[in-house]
N, C-alpha and C positions, 0 to 999 in steps of 0.2 A: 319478597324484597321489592318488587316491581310496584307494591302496593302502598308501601312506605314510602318510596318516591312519586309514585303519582300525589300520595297526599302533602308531602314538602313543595312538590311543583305549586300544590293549590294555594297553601299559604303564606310563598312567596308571592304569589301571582296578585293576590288580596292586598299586599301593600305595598302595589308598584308606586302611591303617590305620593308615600309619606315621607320619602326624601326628599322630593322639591319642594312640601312645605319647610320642611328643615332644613335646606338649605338657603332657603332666602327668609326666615328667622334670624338665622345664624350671620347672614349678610346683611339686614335690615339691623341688628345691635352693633355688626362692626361699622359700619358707615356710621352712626349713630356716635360710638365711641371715637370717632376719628373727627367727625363732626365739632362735638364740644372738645377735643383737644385744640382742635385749630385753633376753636373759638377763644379760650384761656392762653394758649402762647400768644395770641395776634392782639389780645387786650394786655399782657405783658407788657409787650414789645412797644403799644399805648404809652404804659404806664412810663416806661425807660424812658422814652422820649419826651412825656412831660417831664421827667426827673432831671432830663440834663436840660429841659429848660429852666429849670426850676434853679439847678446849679447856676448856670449861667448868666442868669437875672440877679441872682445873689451876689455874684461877683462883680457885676457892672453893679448893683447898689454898694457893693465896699469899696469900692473905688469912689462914691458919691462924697468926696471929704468937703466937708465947710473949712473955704479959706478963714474965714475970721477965728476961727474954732484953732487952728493950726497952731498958734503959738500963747494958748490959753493957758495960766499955770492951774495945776490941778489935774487932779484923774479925769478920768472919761474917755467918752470917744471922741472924735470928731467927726464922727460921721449924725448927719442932723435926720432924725426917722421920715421928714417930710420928704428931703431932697434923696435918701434912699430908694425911699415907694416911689419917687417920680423916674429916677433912673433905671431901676425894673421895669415900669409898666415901658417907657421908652426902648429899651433893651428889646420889650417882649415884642413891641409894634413892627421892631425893625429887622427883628427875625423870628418871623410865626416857626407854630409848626408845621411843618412839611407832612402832613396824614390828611387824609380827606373822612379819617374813622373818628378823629377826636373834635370837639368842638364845646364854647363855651367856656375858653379858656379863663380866667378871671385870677386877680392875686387876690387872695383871701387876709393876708396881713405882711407885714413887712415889718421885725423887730429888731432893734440894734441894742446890743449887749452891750456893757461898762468896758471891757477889752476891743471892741471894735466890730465885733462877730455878729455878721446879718443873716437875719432868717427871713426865706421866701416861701411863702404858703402859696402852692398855687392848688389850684381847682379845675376840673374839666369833666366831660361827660364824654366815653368813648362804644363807637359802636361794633361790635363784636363781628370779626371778619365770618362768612356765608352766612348770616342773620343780619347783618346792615340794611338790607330791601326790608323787615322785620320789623326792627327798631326803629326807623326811620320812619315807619308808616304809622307806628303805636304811641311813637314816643319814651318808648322803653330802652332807657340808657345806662350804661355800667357808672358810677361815681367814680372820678379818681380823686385823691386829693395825697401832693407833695411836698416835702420839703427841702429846700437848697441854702444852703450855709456857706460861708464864704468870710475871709477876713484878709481884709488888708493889713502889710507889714510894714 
């Protein structure tokens, strides 16, 4: 009996070290997994907030009505796509976004529909939170691109 346990003592004794490889395996994928989750909710969180700029420029370009337009008989809008785009990109000047992760904001188009209904394309490039020192060094940026809709009544 004595003989059997000397030789169990022996080959446990043999892999005293293969749990601390296994267990910092096992902690190097969870960090890992924890890592790019941050990184996908924090470029989310990006994307929301270009989205309610996106809304919000849309809104301040439906409100853009052309007075002469105003008592035109006929369908359409009155709202004029020039004086729209000018009222967004104004809108966007005068309240950026508050991220120091997104940059290169840009309106990509600005459409006004026959019913009055404006669409605001915006565009950005956002840097994904603990990889920003990363992508800022490489140049390697997430694309966002939004749209915000709005119509005046």
């Amino acid at each position: 009996m004595s003989e059997h346990l000397a030789r169990l003592r022996e080959r446990i004794a043999g892999t005293s070290g293969s749990m601390t490889i296994l267990t910092t395996g096992v902690l190097v994928v969870l960090l890992m997994v924890i890592a790019v989750g941050t990184a996908v909710t924090g470029v989310q969180l990006e994307r929301n907030g270009l989205q309610h700029a996106a809304d919000a420029a849309a809104l301040a370009a439906s409100q853009a009505v052309d007075p002469s337009e105003i008592y035109r008989a006929g369908e359409g809008s009155v709202i004029s796509p020039p004086e729209a785009r000018q009222a967004a990109a104004d809108h966007l000047a005068a309240y950026p976004l508050d991220s120091d992760r997104v940059e290169g904001v840009e309106i990509l188009g600005v459409t006004v529909a026959a019913d009055g209904t404006v669409h605001v394309v915006l565009a950005a490039r956002a840097h994904p939170p603990l990889l920003s020192w990363f992508s800022r060094e490489t140049g390697m940026t997430i694309p966002l691109t939004v749209t915000g809709e709005a119509r005046a009544r």
